[in-house]
C-alpha positions as CSV (number, residue, x, y, z in Angstrom):
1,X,12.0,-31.6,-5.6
2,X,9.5,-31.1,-8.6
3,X,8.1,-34.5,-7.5
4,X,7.0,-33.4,-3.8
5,X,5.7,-30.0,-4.6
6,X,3.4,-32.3,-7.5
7,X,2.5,-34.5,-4.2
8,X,1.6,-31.4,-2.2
9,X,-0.1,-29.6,-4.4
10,X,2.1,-26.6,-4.3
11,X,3.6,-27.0,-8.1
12,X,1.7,-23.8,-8.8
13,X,4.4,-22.0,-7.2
14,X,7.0,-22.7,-9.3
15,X,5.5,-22.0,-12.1
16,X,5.4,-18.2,-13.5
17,X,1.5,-17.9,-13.6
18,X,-1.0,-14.9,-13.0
19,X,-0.2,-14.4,-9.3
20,X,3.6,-13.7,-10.1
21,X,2.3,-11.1,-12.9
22,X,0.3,-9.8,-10.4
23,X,3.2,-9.2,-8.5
24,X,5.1,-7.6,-11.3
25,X,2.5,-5.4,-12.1
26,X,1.4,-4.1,-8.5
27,X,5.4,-3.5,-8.5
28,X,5.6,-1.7,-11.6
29,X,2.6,0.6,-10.8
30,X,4.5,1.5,-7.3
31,X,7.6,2.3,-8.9
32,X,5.8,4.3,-11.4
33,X,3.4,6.2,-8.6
34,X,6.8,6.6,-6.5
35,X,9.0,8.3,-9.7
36,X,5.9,10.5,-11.1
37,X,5.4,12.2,-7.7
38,X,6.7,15.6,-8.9
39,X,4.3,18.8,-8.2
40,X,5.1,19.4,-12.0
41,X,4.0,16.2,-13.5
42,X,1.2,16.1,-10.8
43,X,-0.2,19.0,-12.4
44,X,-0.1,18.5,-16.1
45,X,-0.6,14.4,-16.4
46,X,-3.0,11.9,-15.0
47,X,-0.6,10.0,-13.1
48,X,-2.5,7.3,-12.8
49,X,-2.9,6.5,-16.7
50,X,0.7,7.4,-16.8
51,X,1.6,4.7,-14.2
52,X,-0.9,2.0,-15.5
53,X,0.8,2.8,-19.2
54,X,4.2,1.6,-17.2
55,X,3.0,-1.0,-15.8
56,X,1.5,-2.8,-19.0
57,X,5.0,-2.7,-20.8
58,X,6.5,-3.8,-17.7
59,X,4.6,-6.8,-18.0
60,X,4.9,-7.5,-21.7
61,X,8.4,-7.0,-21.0
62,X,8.7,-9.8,-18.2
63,X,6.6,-11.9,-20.3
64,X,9.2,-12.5,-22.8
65,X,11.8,-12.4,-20.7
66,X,9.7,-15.6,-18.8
67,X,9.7,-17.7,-21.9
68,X,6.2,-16.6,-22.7
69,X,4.3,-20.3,-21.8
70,X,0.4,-20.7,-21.4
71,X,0.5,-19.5,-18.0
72,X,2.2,-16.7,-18.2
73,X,0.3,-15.3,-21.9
74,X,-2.6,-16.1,-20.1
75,X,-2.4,-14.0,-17.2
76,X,-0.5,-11.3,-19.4
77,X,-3.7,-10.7,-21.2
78,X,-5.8,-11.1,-18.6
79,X,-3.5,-8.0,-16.3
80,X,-3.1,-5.9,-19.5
81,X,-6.9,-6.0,-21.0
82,X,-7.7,-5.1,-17.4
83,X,-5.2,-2.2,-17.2
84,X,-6.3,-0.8,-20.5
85,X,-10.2,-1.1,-19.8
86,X,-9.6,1.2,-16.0
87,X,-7.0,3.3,-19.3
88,X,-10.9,3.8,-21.1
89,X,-12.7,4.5,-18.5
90,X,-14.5,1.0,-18.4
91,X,-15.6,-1.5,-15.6
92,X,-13.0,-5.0,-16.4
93,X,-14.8,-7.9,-16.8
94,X,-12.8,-11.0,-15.6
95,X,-14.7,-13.6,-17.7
96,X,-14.4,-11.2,-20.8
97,X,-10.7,-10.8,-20.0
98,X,-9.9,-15.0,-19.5
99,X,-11.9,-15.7,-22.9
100,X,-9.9,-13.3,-24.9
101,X,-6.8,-14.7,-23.4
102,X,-8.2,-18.2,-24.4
103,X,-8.6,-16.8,-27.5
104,X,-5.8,-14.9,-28.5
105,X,-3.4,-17.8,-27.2
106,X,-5.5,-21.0,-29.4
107,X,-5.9,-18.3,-32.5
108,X,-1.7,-18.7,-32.7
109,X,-1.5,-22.1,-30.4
110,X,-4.7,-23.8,-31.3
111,X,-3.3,-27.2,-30.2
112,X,-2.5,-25.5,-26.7
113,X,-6.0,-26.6,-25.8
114,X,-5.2,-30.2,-25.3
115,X,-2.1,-29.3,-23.3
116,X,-2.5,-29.8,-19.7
117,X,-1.0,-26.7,-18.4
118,X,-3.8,-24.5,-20.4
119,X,-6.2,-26.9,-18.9
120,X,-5.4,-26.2,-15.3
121,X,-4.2,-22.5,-15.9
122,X,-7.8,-21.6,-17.0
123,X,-9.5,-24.3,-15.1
124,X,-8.2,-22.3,-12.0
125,X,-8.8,-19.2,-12.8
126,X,-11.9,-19.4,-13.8
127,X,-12.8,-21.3,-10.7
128,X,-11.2,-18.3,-8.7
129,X,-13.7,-16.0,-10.7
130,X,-16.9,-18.1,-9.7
131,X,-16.1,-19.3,-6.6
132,X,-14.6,-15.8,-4.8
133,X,-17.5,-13.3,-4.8
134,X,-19.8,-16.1,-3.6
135,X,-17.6,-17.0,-0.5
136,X,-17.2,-13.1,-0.2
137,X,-20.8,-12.6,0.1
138,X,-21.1,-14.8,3.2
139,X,-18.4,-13.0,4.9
140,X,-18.9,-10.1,7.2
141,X,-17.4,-6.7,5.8
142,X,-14.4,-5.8,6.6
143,X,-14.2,-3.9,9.8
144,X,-13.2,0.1,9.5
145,X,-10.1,0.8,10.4
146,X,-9.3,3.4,12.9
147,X,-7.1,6.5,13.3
148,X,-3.3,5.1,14.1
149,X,-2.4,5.2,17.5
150,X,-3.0,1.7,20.1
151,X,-6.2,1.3,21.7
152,X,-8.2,-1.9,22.7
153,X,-10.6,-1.1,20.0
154,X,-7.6,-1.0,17.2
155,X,-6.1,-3.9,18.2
156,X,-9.5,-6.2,17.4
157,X,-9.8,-4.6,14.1
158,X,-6.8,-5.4,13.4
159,X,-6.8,-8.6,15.0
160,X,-10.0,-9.0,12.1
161,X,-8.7,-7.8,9.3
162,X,-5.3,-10.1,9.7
163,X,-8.0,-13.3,10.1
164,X,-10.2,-12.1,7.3
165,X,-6.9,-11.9,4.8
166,X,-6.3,-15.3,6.0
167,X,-9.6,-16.7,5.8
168,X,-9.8,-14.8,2.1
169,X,-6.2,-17.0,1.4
170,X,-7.3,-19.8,2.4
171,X,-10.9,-19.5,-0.2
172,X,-8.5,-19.1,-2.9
173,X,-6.5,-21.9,-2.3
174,X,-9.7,-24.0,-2.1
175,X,-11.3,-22.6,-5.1
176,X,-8.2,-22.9,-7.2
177,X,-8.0,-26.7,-5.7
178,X,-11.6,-26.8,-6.4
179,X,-11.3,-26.0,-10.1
180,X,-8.6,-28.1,-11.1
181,X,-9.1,-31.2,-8.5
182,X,-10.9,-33.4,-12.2
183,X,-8.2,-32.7,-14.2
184,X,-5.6,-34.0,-11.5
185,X,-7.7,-36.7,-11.0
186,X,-7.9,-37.7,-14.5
187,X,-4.5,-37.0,-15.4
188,X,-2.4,-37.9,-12.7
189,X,-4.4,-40.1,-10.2
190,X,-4.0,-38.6,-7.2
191,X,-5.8,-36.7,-4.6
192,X,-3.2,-34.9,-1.9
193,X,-5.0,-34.3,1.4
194,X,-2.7,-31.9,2.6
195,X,-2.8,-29.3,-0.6
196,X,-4.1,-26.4,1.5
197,X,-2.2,-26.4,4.5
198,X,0.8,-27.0,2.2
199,X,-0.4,-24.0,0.0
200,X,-1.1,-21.8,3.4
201,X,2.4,-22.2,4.4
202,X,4.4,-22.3,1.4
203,X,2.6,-19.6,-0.8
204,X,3.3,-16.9,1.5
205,X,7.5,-17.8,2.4
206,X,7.9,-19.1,-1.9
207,X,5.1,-16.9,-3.6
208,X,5.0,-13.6,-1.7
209,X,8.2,-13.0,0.2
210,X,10.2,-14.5,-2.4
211,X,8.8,-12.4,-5.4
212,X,10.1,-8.9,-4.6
213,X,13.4,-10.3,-3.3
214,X,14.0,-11.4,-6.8
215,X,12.9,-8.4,-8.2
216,X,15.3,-6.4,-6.4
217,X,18.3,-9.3,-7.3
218,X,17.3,-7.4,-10.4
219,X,17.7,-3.9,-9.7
220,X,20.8,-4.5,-7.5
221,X,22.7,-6.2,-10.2
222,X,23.5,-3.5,-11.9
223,X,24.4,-0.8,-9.4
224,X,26.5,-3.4,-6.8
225,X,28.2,-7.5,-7.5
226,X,28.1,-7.5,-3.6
227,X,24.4,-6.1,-2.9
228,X,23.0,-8.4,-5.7
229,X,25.2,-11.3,-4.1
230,X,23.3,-10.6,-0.6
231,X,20.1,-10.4,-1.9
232,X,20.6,-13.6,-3.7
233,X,21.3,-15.2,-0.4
234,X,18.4,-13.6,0.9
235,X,16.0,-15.2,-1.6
236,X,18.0,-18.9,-1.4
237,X,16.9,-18.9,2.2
238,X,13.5,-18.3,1.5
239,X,13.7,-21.4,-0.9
240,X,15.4,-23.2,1.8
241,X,12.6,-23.1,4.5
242,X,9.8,-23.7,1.6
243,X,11.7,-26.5,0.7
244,X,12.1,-28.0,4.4
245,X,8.1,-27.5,5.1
């Protein structure tokens, strides 16, 4: 198994990396938005900081419970110094936020730099960084939506934003390939021609779908033996079809 998703290009996916983080925290700030809704709290707190404050020890939290390897350090700084800076009232900057991961991981780790997995963790990411808001400038904006409620005019809107999302997906596969394509080269010899397709059809079934379902596996748990066993089956057949493509 490990040794076609290596072929593929898709070994990403199975790894706990910034875009599961992502997930967790984009989870954890909707819990938290969804529980602090009352008038009360509304009225006395900034919900937002409140949620965001959540949301970063939700993080640190999963982090350990992960095994807390390069990846998953990295993108944890990287989430949290981002989170605390919208906390101060500051603009994040993404290069500011990957170097003082880089840091902070080599000032307790400083032989991670010759491991491989650092290599193509920040190799990526810093490719996504460079590479995005150029291919974003050449694309049109994205189209205003309208009110709800069908109409031809709607529908191609629509019909826009869904292409633009994919066209958007398919730039970050490329920039990520883009980024770390030297380092596969030189470590593993071997150039897979299919990496994006692969990535456009496995990413969303193993990387988006799958995430929340084993999320919830975690909340059901403890309330129901027979809830968490359905959602388990729920999220093995989701590994099932990503494993078939």
């Amino acid at each position: 198994v490990m040794e076609n998703f290596n072929r593929t290009g898709t070994s990403h996916i199975i790894a706990i990396s910034g875009f599961n983080i992502g997930m967790i925290a984009v989870f954890a700030l909707f819990l938290a938005r969804l529980t602090l809704k009352a008038e009360y709290l509304l009225l006395r707190w900034n919900v937002t900081k409140l949620s965001m404050f959540f949301a970063i020890f939700v993080v640190i939290l999963y982090t350990f419970i992960a095994g807390a390897g390069i990846s998953v350090v990295r993108a944890s700084i990287m989430v949290t110094v981002f989170m605390c800076a919208v906390l101060l009232n500051r603009d994040g900057d993404l290069y500011n936020s990957l170097s003082l991961a880089a840091f902070v991981i080599l000032l307790f780790t400083p032989y991670s730099l010759f491991d491989i997995s650092f290599q193509l963790s920040f190799a990526a990411v810093a490719a996504l960084i460079f590479f995005m808001p150029k291919w974003l400038a050449l694309m049109p904006a994205p189209p205003q939506m309208a009110s709800a409620g069908w109409s031809r005019q709607y529908a191609i809107r629509q019909a826009r934003s869904l292409l633009r999302g994919i066209a958007l997906f398919f730039l970050a596969s490329l920039s990520a390939t883009l980024g770390t394509l030297p380092l596969i080269l030189l470590y593993f010899n071997r150039l897979s021609l299919i990496t994006l397709l692969a990535n456009l059809v496995c990413v969303p079934i193993l990387g988006v779908a799958a995430i929340p379902v084993c999320l919830a596996i975690i909340l059901a748990a403890p309330l129901s033996t027979a809830l968490a066993g359905w959602v388990i089956s729920l999220a093995e057949f989701l590994v099932k079809i990503s494993l078939f493509f």
